[in-house]
C-alpha positions as protocol buffer text, in pm:
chain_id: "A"
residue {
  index: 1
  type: UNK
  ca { x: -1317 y: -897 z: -333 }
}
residue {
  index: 2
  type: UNK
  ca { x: -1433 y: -1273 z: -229 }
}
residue {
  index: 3
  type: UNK
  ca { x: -1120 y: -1399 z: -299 }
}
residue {
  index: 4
  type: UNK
  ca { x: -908 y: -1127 z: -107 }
}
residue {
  index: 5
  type: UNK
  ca { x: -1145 y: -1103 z: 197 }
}
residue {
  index: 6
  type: UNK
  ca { x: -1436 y: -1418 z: 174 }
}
residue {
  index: 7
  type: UNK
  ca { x: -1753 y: -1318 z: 259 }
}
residue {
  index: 8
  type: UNK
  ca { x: -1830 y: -942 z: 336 }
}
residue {
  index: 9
  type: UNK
  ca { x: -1797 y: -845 z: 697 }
}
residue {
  index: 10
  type: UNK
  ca { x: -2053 y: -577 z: 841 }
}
residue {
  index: 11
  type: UNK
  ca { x: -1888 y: -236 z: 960 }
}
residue {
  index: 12
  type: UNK
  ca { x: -1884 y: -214 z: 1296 }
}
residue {
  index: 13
  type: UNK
  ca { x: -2088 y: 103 z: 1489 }
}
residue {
  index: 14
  type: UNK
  ca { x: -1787 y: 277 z: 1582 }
}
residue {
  index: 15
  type: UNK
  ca { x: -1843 y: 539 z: 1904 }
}
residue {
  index: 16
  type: UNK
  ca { x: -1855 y: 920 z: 1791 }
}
residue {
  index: 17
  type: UNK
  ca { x: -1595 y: 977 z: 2015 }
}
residue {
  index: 18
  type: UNK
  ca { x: -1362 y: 715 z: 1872 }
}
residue {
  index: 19
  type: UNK
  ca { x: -1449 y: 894 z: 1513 }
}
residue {
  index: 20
  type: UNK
  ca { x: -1390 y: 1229 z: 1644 }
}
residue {
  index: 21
  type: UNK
  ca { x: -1038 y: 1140 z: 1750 }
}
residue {
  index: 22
  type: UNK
  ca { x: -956 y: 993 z: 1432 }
}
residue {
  index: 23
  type: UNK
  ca { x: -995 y: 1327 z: 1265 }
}
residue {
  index: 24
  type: UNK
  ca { x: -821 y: 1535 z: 1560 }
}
residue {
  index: 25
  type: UNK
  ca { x: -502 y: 1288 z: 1562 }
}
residue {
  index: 26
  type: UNK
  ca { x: -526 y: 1200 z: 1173 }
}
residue {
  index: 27
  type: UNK
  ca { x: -516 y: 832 z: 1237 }
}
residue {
  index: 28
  type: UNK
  ca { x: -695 y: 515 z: 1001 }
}
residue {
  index: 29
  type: UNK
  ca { x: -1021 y: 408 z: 1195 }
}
residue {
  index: 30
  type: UNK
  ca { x: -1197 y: 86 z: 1092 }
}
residue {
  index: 31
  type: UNK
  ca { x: -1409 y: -124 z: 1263 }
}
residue {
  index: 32
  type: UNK
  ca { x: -1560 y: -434 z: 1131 }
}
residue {
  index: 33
  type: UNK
  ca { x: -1781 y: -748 z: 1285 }
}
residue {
  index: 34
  type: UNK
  ca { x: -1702 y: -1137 z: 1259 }
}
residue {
  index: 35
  type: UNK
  ca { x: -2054 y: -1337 z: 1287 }
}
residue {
  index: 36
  type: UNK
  ca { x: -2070 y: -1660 z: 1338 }
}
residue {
  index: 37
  type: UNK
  ca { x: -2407 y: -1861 z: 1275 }
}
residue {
  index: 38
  type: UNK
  ca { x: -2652 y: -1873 z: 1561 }
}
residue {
  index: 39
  type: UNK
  ca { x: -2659 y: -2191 z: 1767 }
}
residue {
  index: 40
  type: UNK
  ca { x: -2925 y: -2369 z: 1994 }
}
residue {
  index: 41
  type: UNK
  ca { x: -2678 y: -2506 z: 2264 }
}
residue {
  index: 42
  type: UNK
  ca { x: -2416 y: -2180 z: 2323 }
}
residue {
  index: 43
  type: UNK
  ca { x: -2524 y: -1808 z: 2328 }
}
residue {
  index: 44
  type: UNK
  ca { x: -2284 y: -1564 z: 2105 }
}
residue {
  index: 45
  type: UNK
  ca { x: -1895 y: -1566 z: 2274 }
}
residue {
  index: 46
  type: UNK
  ca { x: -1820 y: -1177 z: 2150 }
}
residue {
  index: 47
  type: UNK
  ca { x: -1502 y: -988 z: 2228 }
}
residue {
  index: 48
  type: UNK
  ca { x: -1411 y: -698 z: 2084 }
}
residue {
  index: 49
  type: UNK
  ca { x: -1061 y: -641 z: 1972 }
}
residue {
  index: 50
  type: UNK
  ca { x: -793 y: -324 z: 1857 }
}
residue {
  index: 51
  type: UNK
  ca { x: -525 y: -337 z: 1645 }
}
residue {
  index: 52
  type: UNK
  ca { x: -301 y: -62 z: 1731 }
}
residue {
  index: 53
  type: UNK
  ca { x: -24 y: 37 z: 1489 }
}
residue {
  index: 54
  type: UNK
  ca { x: 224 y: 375 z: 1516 }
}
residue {
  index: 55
  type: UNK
  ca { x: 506 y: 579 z: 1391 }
}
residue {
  index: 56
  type: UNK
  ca { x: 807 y: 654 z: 1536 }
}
residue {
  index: 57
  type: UNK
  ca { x: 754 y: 1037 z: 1585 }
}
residue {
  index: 58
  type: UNK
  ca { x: 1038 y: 1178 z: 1774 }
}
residue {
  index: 59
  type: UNK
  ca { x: 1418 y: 1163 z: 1705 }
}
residue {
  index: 60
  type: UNK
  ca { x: 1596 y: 797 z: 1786 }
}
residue {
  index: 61
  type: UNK
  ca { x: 1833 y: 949 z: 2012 }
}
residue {
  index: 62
  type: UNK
  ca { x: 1564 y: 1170 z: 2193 }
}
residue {
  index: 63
  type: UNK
  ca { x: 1502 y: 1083 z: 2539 }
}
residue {
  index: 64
  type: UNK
  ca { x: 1346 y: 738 z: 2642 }
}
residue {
  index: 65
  type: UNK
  ca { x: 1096 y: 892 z: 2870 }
}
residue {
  index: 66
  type: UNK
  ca { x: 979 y: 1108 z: 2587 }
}
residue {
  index: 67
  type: UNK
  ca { x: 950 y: 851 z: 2348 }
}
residue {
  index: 68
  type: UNK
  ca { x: 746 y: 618 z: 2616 }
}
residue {
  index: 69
  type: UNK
  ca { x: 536 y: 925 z: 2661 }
}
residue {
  index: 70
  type: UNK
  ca { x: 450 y: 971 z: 2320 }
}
residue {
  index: 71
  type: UNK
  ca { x: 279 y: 642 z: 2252 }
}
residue {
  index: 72
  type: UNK
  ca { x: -52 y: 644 z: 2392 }
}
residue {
  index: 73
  type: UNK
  ca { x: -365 y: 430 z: 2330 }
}
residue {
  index: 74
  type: UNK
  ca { x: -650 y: 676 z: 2274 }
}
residue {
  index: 75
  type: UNK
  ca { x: -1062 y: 601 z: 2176 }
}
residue {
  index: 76
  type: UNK
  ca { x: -1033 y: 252 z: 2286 }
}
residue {
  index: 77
  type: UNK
  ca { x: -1391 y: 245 z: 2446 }
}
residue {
  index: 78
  type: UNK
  ca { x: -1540 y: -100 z: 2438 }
}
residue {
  index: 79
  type: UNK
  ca { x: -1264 y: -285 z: 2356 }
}
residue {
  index: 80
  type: UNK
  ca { x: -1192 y: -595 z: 2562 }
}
residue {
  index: 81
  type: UNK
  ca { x: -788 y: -679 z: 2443 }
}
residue {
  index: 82
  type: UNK
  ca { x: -583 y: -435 z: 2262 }
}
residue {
  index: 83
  type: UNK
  ca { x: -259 y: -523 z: 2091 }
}
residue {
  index: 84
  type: UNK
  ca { x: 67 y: -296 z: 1964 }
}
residue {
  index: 85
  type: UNK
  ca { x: 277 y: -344 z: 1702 }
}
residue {
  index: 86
  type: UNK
  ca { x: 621 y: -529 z: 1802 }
}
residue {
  index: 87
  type: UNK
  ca { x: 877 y: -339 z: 1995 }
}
residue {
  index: 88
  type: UNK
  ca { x: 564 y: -3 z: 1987 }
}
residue {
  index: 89
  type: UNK
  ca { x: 700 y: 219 z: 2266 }
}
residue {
  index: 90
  type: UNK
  ca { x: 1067 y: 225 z: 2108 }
}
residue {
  index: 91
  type: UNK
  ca { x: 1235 y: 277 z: 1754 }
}
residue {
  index: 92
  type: UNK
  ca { x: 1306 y: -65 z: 1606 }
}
residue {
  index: 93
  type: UNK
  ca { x: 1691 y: -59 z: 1724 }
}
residue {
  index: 94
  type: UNK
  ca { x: 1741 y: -454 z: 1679 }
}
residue {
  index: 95
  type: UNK
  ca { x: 1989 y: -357 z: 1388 }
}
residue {
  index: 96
  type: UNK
  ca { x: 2240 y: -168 z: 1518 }
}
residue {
  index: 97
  type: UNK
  ca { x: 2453 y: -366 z: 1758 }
}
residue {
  index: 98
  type: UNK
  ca { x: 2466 y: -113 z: 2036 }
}
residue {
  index: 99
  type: UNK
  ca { x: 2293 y: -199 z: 2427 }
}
residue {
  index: 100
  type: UNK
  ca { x: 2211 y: 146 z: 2525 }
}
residue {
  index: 101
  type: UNK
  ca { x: 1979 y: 301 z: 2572 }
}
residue {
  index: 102
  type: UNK
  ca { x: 1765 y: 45 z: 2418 }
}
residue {
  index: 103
  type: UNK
  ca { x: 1762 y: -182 z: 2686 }
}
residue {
  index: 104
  type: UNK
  ca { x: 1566 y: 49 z: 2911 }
}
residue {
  index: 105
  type: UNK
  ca { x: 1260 y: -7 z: 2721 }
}
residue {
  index: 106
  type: UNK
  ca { x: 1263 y: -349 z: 2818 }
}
residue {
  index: 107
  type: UNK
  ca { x: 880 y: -488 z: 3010 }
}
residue {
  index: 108
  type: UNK
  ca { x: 769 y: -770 z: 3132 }
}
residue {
  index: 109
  type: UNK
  ca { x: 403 y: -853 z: 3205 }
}
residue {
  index: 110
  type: UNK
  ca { x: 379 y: -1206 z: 3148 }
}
residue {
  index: 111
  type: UNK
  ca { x: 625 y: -1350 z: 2925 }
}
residue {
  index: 112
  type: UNK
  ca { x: 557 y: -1494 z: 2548 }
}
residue {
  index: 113
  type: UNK
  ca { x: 887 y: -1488 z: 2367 }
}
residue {
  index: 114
  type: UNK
  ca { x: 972 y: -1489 z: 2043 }
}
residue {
  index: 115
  type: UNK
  ca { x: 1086 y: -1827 z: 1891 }
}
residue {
  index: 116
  type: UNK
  ca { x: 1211 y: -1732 z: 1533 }
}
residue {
  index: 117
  type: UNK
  ca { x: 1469 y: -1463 z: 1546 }
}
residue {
  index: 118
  type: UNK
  ca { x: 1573 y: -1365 z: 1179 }
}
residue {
  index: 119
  type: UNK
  ca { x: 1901 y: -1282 z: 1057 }
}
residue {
  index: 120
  type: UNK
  ca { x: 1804 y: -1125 z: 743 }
}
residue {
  index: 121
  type: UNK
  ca { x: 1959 y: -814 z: 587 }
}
residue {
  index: 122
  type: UNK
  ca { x: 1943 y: -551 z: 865 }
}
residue {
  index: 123
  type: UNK
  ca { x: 1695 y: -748 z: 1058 }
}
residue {
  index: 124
  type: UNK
  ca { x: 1961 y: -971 z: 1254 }
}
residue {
  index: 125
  type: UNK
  ca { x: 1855 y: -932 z: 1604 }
}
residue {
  index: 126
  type: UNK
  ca { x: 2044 y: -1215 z: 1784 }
}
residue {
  index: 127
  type: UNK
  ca { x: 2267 y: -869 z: 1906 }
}
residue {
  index: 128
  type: UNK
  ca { x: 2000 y: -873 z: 2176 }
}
residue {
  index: 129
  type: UNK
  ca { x: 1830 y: -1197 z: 2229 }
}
residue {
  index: 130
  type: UNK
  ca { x: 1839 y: -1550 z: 2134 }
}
residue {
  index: 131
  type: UNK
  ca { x: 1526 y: -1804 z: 2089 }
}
residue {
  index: 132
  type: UNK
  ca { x: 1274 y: -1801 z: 2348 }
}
residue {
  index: 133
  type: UNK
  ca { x: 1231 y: -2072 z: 2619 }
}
residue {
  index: 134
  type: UNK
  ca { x: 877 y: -2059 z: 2696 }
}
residue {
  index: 135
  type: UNK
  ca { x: 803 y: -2287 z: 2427 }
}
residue {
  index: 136
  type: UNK
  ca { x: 418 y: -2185 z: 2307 }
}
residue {
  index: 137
  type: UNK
  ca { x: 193 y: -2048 z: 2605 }
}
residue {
  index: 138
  type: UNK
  ca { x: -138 y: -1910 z: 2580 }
}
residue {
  index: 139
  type: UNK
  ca { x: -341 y: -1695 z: 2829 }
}
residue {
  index: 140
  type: UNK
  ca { x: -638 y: -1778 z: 2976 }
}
residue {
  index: 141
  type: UNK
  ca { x: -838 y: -1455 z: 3031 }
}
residue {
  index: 142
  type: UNK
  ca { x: -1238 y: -1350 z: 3079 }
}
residue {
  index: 143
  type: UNK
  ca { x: -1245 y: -1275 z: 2675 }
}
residue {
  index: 144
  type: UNK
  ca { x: -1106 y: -1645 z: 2587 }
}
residue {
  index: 145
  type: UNK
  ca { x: -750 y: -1791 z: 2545 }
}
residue {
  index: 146
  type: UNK
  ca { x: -537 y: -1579 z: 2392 }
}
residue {
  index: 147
  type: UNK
  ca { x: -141 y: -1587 z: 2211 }
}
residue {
  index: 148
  type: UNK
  ca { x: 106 y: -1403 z: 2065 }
}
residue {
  index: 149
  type: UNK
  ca { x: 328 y: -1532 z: 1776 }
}
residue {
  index: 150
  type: UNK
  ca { x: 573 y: -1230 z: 1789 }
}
residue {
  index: 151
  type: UNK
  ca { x: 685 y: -1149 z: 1453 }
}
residue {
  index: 152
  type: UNK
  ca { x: 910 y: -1360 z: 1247 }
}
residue {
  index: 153
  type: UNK
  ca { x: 726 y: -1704 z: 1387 }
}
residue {
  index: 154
  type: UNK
  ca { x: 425 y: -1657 z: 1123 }
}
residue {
  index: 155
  type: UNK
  ca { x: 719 y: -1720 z: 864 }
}
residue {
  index: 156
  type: UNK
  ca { x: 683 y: -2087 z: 1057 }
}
residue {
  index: 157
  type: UNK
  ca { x: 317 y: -2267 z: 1006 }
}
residue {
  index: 158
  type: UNK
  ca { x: 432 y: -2502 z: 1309 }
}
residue {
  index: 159
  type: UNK
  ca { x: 398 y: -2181 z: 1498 }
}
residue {
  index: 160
  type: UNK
  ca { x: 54 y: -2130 z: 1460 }
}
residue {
  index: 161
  type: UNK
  ca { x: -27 y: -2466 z: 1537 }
}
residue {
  index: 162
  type: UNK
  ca { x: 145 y: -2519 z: 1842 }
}
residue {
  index: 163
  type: UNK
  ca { x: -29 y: -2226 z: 1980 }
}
residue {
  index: 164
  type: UNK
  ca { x: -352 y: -2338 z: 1863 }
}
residue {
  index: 165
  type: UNK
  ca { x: -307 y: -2681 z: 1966 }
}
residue {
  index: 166
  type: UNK
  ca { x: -271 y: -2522 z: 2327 }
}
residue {
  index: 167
  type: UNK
  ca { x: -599 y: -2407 z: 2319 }
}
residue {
  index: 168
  type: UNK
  ca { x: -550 y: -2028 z: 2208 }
}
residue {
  index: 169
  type: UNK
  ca { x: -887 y: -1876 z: 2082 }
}
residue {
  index: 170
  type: UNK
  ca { x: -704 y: -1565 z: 1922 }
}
residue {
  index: 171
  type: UNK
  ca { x: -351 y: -1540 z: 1813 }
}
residue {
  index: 172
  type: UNK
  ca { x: -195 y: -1201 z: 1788 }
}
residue {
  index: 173
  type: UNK
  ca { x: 100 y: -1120 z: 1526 }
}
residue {
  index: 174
  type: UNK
  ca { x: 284 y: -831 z: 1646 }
}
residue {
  index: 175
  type: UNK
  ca { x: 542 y: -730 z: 1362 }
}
residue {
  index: 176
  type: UNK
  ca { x: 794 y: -475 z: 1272 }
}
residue {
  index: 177
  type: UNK
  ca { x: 883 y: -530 z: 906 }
}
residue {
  index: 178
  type: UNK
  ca { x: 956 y: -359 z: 622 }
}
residue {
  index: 179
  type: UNK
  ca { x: 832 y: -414 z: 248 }
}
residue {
  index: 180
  type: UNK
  ca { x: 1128 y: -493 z: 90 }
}
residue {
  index: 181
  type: UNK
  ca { x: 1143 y: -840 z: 325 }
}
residue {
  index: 182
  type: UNK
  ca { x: 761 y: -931 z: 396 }
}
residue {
  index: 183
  type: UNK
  ca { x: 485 y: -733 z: 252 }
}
residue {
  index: 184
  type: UNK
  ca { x: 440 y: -966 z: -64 }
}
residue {
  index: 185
  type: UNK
  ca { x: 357 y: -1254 z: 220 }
}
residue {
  index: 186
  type: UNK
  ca { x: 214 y: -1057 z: 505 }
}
residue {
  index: 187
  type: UNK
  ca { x: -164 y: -1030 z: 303 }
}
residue {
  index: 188
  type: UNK
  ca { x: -189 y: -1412 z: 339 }
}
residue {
  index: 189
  type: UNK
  ca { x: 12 y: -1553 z: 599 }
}
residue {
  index: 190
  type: UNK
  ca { x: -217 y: -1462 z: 950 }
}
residue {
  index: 191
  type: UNK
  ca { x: -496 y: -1530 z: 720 }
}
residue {
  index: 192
  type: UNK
  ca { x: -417 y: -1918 z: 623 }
}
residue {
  index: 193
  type: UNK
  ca { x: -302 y: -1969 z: 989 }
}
residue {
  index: 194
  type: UNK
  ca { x: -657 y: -1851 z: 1127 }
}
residue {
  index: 195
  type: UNK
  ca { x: -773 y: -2132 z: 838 }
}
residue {
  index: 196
  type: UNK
  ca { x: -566 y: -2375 z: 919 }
}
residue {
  index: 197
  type: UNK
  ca { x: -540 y: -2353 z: 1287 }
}
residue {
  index: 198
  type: UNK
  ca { x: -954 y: -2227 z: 1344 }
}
residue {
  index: 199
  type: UNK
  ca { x: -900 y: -1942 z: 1543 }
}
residue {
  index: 200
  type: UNK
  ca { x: -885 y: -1573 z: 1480 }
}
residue {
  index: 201
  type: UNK
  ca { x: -535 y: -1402 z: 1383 }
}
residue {
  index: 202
  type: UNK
  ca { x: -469 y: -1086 z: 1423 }
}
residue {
  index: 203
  type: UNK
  ca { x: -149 y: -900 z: 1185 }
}
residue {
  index: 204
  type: UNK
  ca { x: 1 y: -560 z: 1355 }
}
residue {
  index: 205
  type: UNK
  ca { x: 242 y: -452 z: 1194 }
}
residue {
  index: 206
  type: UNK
  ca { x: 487 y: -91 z: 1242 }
}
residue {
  index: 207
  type: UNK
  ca { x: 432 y: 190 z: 1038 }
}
residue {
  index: 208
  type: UNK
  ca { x: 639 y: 445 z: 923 }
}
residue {
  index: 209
  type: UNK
  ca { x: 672 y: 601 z: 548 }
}
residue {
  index: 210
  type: UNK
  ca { x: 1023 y: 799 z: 630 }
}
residue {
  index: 211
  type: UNK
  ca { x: 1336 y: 551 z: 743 }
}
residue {
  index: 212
  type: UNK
  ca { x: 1448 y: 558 z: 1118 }
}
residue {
  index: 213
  type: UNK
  ca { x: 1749 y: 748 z: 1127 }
}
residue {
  index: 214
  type: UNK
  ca { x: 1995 y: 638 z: 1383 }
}
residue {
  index: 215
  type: UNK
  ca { x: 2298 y: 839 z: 1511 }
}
residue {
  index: 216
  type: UNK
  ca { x: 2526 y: 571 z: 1495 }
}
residue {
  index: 217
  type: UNK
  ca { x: 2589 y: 398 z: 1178 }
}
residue {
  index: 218
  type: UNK
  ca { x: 2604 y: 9 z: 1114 }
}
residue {
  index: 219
  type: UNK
  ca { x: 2655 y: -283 z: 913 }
}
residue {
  index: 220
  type: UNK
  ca { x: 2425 y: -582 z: 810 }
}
residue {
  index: 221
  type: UNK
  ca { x: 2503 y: -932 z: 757 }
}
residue {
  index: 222
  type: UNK
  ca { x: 2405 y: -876 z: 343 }
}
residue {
  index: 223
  type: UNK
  ca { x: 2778 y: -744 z: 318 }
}
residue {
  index: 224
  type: UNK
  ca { x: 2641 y: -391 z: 218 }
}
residue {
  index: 225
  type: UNK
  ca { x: 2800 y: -52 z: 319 }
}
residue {
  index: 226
  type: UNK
  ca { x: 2743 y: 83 z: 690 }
}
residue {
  index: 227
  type: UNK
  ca { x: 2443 y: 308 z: 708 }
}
residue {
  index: 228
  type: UNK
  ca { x: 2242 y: 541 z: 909 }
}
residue {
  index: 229
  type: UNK
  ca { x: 1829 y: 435 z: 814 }
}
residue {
  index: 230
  type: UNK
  ca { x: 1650 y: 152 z: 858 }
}
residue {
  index: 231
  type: UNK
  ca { x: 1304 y: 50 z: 718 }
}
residue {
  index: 232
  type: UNK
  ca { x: 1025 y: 133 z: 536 }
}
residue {
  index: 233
  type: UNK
  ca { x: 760 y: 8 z: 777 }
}
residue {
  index: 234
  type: UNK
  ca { x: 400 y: -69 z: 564 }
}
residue {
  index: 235
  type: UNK
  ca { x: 136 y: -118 z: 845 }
}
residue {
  index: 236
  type: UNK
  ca { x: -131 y: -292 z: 698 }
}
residue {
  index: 237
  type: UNK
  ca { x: -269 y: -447 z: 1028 }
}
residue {
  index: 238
  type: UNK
  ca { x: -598 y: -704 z: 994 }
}
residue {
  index: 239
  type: UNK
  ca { x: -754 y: -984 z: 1141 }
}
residue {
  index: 240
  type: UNK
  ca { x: -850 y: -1316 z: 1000 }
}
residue {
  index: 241
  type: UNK
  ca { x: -1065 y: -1564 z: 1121 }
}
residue {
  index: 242
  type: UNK
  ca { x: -1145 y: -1946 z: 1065 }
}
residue {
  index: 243
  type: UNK
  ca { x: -1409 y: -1920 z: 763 }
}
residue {
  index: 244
  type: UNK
  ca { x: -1161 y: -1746 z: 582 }
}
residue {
  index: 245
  type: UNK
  ca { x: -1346 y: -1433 z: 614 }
}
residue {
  index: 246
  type: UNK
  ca { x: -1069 y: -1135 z: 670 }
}
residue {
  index: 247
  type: UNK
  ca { x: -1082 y: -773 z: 738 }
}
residue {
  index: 248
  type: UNK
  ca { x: -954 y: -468 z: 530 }
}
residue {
  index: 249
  type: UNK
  ca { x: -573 y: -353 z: 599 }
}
residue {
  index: 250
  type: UNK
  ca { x: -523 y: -49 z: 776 }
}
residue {
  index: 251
  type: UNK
  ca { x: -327 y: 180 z: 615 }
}
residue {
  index: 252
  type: UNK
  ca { x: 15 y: 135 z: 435 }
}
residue {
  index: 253
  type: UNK
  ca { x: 145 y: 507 z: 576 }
}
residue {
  index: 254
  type: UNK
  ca { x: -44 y: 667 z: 873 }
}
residue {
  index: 255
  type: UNK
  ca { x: -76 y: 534 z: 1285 }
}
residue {
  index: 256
  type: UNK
  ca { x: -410 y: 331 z: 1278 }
}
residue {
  index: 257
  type: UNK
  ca { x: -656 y: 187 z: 1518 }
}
residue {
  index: 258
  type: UNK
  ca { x: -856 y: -140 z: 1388 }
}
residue {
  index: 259
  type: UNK
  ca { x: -1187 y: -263 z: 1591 }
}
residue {
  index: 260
  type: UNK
  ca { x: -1363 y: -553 z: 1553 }
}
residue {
  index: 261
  type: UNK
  ca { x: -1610 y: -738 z: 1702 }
}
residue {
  index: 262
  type: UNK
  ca { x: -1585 y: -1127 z: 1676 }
}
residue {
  index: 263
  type: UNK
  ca { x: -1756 y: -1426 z: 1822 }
}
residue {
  index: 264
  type: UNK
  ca { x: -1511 y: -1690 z: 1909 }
}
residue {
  index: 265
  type: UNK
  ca { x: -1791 y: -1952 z: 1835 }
}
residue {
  index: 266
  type: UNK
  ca { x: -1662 y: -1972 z: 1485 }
}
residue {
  index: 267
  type: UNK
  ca { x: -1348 y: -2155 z: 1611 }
}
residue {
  index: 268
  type: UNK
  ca { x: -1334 y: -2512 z: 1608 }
}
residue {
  index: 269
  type: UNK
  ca { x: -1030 y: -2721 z: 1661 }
}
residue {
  index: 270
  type: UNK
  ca { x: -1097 y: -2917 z: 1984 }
}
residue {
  index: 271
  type: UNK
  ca { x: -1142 y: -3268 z: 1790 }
}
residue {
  index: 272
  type: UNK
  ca { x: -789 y: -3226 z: 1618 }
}
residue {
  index: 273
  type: UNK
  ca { x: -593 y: -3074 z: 1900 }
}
residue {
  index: 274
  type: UNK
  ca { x: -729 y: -3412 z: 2112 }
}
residue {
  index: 275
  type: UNK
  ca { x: -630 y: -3654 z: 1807 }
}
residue {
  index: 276
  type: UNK
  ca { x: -313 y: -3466 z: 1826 }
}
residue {
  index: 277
  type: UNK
  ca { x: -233 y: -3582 z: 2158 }
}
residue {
  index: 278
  type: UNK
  ca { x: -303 y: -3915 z: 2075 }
}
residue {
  index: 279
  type: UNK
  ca { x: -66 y: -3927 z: 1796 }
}
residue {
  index: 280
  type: UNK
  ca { x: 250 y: -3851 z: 1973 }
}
residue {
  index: 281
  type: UNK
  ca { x: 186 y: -4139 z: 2223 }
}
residue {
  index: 282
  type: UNK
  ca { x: 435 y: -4449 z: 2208 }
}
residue {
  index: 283
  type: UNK
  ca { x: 126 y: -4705 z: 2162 }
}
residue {
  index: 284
  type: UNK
  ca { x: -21 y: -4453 z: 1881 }
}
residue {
  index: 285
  type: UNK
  ca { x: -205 y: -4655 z: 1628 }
}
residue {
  index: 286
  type: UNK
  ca { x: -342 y: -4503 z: 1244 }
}
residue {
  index: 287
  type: UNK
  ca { x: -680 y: -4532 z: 1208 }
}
residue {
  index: 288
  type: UNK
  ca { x: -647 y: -4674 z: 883 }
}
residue {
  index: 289
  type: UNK
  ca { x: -946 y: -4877 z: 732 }
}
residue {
  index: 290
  type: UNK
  ca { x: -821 y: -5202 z: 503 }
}
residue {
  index: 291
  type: UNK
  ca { x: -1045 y: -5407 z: 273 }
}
residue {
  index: 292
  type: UNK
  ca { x: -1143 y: -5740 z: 400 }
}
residue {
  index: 293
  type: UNK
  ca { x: -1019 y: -6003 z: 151 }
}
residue {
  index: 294
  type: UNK
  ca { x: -1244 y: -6303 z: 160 }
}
């Protein structure tokens, strides 16, 4: 168990309500609490986070408006920044080639694009969008800095790091992947970033145990026959943070809701994002130490 998750993190006291709903809606509930030690100088920095992730539940070719309507957040009480899966109020449709009526889903509310767009198997999305040009941007807000890493960038350490050298406190993951292409490194990816980087990481992934079905068939760039279905999705959202210390998935097969409570003292990266800087100037010089030879 140390080895999978570091040190064991204390459940958090989940509402009754929140519990309640669980059992109503037959969704995964966890909760769990990141402490950091106590310090003389700064009182605790908590924020409490959710990790949403869903199935697709109607048809793909129902109506947008009823497929908008059917995601909704629910028992989210207490929490201070919530984050979906990628692409959560739609079906994943970044496979088959066509513009409508996918486009209509489209929001904007701040913009964080996504810098690594794959072109794997029937994940080739550069159908509908190219790189991003916003380069790595992090939000300040009331609950600390925060960024998102959509999807295929936590393939790309680099990633991580640029956001983190930015200042960003907690970097979200949202994914929409399917075992056969990431689950063997999805356990350990957001997890050595939040080591690496010192901040918190937080993995959403879709979930889905039956294969999106879409009207239209299509091809793939893995020279394989057209087809109708497109996944399976495995869930398994968590969050990491800079001791190594990580939560519990959520499950592989059912819509989930993950809460925790974490204290962004833990992070601490300020000395190397400012030694950083220095490096890329032109008068940059190694702080190497030589022997004096008498």
């Amino acid at each position: 168990i140390r080895l999978l998750f570091g040190k064991e993190l204390k459940k958090l006291n989940l509402p009754q309500s929140a519990i309640d709903a669980a059992v109503e809606q037959d969704f995964d509930l966890k909760g769990y609490v990141f402490e950091a030690s106590p310090e003389q100088l700064r009182p605790p920095r908590t924020v409490h986070v959710g990790l949403i992730q869903n199935k697709i539940v109607l048809p793909t070719d129902a109506p947008v408006l009823e497929q908008v309507r059917e995601r909704s957040t629910q028992c989210m009480s207490g929490v201070n920044i919530e984050c979906f899966q990628e692409a959560w109020t739609m079906p994943f449709a970044f496979c088959t080639r066509e513009r409508e009526p996918w486009t209509e889903f489209d929001e904007s509310h701040g913009k964080s694009r996504k810098n690594h767009i794959p072109s794997v198997g029937d994940f080739s999305e550069s159908t509908y969008y190219m790189e991003g040009n916003t380069g790595h941007p992090v939000f300040q807000t009331q609950f600390g800095k925060i960024a998102v890493n959509i999807c295929y960038g936590r393939h790309h350490p680099l990633s991580w790091l640029m956001y983190s050298i930015h200042g960003a406190e907690i970097i979200f993951n949202p994914s929409a992947t399917d075992g056969l292409l990431c689950e063997p490194m999805c356990p350990i990816e957001a997890r050595n970033a939040a080591i690496a980087n010192h901040c918190f990481t937080c993995a959403i992934n879709h979930v889905g145990t039956l294969c999106e079905y879409f009207k239209n068939e299509f091809t793939s760039g893995d020279g394989k026959k057209a087809h109708h279905d497109f996944g399976n999705f495995y869930g398994s959202s968590y969050v990491a943070a800079p001791d190594g210390s990580r939560s519990p998935v959520l499950s592989r097969t059912r819509d989930g809701l993950l809460m925790t409570e974490m204290d962004l003292n833990l992070n601490r990266y300020e000395l190397y994002a400012e030694e950083l800087k220095k490096a890329i100037q032109h008068d940059f010089k190694p702080n190497v130490l030589r022997k004096t030879v008498l």
